[in-house]
C-alpha positions in Angstrom: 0.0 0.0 0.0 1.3 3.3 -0.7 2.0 5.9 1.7 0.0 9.5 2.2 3.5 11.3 0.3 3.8 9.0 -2.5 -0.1 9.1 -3.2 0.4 13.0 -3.2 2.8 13.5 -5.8 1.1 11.0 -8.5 0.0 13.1 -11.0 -3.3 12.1 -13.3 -4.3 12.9 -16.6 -8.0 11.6 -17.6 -8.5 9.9 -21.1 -11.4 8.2 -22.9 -11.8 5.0 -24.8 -13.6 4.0 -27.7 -16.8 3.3 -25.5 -17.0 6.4 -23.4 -15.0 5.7 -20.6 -12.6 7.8 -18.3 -9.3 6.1 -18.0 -7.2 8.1 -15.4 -3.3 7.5 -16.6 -0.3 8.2 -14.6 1.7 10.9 -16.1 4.8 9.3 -15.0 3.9 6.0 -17.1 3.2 7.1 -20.1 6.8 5.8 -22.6 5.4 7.2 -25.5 2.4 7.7 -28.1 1.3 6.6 -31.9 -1.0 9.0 -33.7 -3.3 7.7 -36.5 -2.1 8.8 -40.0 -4.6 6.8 -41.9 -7.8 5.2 -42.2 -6.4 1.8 -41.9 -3.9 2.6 -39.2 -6.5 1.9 -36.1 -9.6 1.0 -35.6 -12.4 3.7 -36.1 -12.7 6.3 -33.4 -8.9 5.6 -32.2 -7.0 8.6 -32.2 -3.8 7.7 -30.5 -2.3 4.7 -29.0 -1.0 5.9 -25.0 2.2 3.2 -24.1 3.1 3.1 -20.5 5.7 1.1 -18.7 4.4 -1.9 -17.6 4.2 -2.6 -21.4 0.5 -1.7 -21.7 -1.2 0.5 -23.9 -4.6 2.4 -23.9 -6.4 3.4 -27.5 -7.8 6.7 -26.9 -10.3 9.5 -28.8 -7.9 12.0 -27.8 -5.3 12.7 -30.4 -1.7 12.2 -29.2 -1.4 16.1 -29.9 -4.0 16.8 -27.2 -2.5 14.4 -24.6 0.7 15.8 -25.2 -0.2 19.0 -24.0 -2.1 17.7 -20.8 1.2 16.0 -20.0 3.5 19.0 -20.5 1.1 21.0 -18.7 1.4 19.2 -15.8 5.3 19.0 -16.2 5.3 23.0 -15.6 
């Protein structure tokens, strides 16, 4: 279990799948992101592929332009 400090300083960003709903991400997890560049790139509705990690990804609505700028935002 984590301690009252550690749980402090996680920092959150709030993304949403392909069905609606939230997905709050650890800024400190997130490795790196894939945009879409074409039709047949993801499946519809998929914006931008979130990598963290632990080797897991989330597909979000949010293009990777717009999570960008949440993290660096909260990197300020």
């Amino acid at each position: 279990m984590m301690d009252a400090v550690t749980l402090a300083t996680l920092q959150f960003i709030i993304l949403h799948t392909l069905d609606g709903r939230s997905v709050y991400v650890n800024v400190e997890q997130v490795v790196s992101m894939v945009e879409q560049k074409g039709k047949e790139s993801f499946i519809g509705g998929v914006n931008c592929v979130v990598n963290l990690t632990d080797q897991r990804f989330i597909t979000v609505m949010e293009n990777c332009e717009s999570v960008r700028l949440r993290l660096d935002n909260l990197k300020k």
